[in-house]
N, C-alpha and C positions, 0 to 999 in steps of 0.2 A: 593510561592512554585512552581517549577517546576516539571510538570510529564513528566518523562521519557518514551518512547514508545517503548517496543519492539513486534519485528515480527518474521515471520518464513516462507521460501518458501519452500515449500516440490514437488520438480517436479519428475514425477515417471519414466523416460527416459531420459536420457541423448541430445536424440534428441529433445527434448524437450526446452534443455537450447539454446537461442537465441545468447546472447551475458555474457558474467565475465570477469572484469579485476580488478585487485588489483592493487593500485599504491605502487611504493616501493619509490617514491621520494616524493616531495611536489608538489603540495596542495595530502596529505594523504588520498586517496580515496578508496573507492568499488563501481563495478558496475554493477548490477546481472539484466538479462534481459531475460524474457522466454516467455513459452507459455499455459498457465491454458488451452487451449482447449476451447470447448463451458461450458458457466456459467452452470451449473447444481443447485446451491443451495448457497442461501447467509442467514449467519444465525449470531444472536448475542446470542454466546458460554458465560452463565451463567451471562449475562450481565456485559461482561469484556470481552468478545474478538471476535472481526466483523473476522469473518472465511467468506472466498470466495472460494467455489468448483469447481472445474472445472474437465473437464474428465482426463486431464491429472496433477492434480496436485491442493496443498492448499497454500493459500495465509492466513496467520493469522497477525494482529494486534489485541496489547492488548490496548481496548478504552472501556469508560464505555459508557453505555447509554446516559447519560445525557452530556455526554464531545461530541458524539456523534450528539445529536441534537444541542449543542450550534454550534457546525462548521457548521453543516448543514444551520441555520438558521442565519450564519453570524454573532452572538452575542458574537463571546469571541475577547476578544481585540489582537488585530494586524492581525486579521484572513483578508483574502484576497478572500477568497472562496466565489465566484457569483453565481455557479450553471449554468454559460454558458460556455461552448464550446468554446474554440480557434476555431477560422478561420482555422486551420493549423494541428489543432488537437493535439499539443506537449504540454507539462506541462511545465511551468512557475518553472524551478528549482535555481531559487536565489533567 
């Protein structure tokens, strides 16, 4: 069975928003890029949604706890997640 994940970015300024673009052609994309501010508070919202505050805005995913610690801990299969840091700093998006 596959879990589907959604999210939610709530930024409170518009200056805020970094970068958005919608593709209208192919490959079919979105691509929303902002700025949470300094972290204020990371919380797991009734143990189904890893909520990240920041002064200017929330980042919500809905993840449960335990789907949570398997990525964490590298254990669910195809997972790729080390826990280290790019050189480079950029995330690995293929």
């Amino acid at each position: 069975m596959v879990l589907n994940h959604t999210f939610s970015v709530e930024i409170r300024s518009r200056a805020d928003v970094r970068h958005m673009t919608m593709s209208n052609g192919t490959p079919d994309h979105v691509f929303f890029e902002g700025n949470l501010g300094e972290l204020e508070e990371l919380s797991l919202v009734e143990d189904a949604v890893l909520e990240f505050r920041g002064e200017n805005g929330v980042l919500r995913l809905d993840i449960s706890r335990n789907e949570l610690i398997k990525l964490l801990n590298g254990k669910k299969k195809g997972s790729n997640f080390s826990g280290k840091r790019k050189e480079d700093g950029q995330v690995n998006r293929n």
